[in-house]
C-alpha positions as CSV (number, residue, x, y, z in Angstrom):
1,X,93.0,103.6,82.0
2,X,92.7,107.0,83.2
3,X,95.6,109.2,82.6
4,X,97.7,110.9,85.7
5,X,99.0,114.9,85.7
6,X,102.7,114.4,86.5
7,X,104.0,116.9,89.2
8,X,107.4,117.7,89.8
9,X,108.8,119.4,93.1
10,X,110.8,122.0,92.8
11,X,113.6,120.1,94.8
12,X,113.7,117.6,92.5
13,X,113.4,120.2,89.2
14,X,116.2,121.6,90.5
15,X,117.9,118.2,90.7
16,X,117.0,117.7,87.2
17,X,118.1,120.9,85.7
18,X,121.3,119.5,87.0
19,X,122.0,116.1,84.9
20,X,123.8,116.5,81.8
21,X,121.9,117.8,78.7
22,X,121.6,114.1,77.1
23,X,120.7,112.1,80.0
24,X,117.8,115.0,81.1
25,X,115.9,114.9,77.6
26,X,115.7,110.7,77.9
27,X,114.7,111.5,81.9
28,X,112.2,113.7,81.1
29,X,110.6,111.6,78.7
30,X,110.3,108.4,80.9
31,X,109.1,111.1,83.4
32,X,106.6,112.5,81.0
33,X,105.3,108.9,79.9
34,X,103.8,108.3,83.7
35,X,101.2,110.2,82.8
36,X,99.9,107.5,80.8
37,X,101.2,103.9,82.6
38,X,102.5,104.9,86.4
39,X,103.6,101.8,86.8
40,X,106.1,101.0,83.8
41,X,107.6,98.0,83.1
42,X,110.9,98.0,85.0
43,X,110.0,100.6,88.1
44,X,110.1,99.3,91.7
45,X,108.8,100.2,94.7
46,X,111.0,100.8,97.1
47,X,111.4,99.0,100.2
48,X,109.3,100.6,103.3
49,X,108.1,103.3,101.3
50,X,105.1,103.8,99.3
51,X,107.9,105.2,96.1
52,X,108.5,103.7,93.4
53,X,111.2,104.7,91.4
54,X,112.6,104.4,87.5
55,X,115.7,104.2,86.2
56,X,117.5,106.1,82.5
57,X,121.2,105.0,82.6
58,X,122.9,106.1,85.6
59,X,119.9,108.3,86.9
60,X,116.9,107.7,88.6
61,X,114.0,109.6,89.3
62,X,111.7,108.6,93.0
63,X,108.3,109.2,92.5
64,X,104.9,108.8,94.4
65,X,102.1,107.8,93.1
66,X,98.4,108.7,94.6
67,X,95.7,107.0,92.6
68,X,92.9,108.5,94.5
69,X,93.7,112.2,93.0
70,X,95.2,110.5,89.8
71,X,99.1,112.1,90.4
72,X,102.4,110.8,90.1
73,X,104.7,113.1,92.2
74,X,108.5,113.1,91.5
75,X,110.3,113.7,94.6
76,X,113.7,113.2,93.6
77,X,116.1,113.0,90.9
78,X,119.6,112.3,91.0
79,X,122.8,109.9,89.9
80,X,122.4,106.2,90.6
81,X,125.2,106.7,93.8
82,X,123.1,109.5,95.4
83,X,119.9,109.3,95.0
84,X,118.9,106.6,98.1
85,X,120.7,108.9,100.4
């Protein structure tokens, strides 16, 4: 499998620079391990979208995913409460 480059928008860096010190570091990781497997075990697409989305603990980060170009865009990150807002 080829491997994705993993882009983040500044919206949702900003969003990230936001969750507690802990949580960010395991976030960033899942984030940083799409490069390899977009589609991990456990992520969903969401409904009507073309997003998926994975969860670390009460966070989750939205993502698209364009296989044509080979990148995984993360469009949001925020709390589990928020983020479908």
């Amino acid at each position: 499998m080829a491997s994705y480059s993993v882009c983040i928008k500044t919206s949702a860096a900003r969003e990230l620079e936001a969750v507690p010190l802990k949580d960010r570091r395991r976030l960033v990781a899942r984030i940083q391990k799409l490069s390899s497997n977009p589609r991990p075990g456990g992520c969903e697409r969401l409904a009507g979208q073309d997003r998926f989305r994975i969860r670390q603990g009460d966070y989750r980060a939205l993502y698209e995913i364009r296989d044509m170009q080979l990148i995984v865009i993360v469009v949001r990150v925020a709390h589990r409460r928020e983020v479908y807002r």
